[in-house]
C-alpha positions in Angstrom: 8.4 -4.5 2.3 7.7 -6.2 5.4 6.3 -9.8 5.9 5.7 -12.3 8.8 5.7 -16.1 7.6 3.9 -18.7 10.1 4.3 -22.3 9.4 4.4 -25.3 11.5 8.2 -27.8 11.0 7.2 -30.9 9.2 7.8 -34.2 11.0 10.6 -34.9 9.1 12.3 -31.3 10.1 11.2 -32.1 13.7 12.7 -35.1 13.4 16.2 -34.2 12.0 15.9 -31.0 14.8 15.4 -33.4 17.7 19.0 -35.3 16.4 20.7 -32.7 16.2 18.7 -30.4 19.1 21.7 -27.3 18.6 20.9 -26.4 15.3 20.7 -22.7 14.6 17.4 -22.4 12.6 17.4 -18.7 13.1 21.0 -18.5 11.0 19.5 -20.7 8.1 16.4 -18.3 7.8 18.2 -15.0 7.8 21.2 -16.9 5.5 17.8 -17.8 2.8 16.4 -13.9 3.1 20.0 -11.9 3.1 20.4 -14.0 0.2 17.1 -12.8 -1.6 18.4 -9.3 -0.3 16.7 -8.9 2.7 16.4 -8.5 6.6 15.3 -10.9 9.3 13.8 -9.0 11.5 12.5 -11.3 14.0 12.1 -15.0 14.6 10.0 -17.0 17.2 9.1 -20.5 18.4 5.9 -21.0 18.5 3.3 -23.9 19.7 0.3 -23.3 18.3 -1.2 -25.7 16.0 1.9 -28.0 16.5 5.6 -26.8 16.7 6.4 -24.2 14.3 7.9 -20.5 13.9 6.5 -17.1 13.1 9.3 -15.0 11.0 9.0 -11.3 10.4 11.4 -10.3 7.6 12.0 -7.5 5.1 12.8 -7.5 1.4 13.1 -4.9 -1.2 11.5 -7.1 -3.9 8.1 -8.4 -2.9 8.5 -11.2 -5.1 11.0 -12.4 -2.9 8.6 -12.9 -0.1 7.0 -16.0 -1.5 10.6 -17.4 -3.1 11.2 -17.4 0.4 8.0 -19.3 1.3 8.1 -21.4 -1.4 11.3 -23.0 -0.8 10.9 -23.6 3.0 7.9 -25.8 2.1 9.4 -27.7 -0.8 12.3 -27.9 1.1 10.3 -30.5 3.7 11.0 -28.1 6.3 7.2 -26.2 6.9 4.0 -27.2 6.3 0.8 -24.8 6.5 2.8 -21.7 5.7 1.0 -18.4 5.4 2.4 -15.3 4.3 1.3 -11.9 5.4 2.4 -8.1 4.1 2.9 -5.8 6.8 2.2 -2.7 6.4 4.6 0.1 8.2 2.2 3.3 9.6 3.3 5.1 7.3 2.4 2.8 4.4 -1.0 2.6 6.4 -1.3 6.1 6.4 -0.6 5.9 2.1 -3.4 4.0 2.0 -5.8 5.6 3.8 -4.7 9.3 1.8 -5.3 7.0 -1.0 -9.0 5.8 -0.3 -10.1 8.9 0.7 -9.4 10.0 -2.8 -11.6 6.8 -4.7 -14.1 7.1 -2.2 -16.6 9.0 -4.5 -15.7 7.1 -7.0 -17.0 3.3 -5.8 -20.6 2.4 -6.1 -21.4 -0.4 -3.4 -23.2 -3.2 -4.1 -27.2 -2.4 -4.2 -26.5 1.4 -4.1 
């Protein structure tokens, strides 16, 4: 299952980042999800709401996905983490089989 984390460093991160400005964050986040069994699949910098990253990674075991949130906040490292599933298309297209098939069975509100 496929996820993207957001969440901006810390000051304290920053600050331990700025002394030592050739650290390899990318390795420590795809060292934390191999080791919950996953995949990095993509990590960026970004700048948005103070400096942070955006990580897009895969794990069999969707509880993994907030382990791996989790830890990176009570870890001091990111603050204002959000965690989103991704859906693949053809999960998407799952899903939309799927709610074709309730749809007669879901009374809206006022109906």
């Amino acid at each position: 299952m496929h996820f993207c984390l957001t969440g901006q460093y810390t000051p304290r991160a920053l600050n331990a980042i700025l002394e030592n400005p050739t650290t390899d964050r990318q390795e420590a986040a795809r060292k934390l999800i191999e080791a919950a069994g996953g995949k990095l699949i993509s990590m960026y910098s970004v700048a948005a709401d103070g400096p942070g990253v955006l990580v897009i990674f895969d794990v069999p075991d969707p509880s993994a996905a907030p382990a791996i949130s989790g830890l990176t906040v009570t870890a001091g490292t990111l603050q204002n983490v959000k965690l989103v599933r991704l859906f693949t298309q053809d999960e998407i297209k799952q899903v939309r089989q799927n709610a074709a098939k309730l749809r007669t069975s879901y009374t809206p509100p006022g109906s």
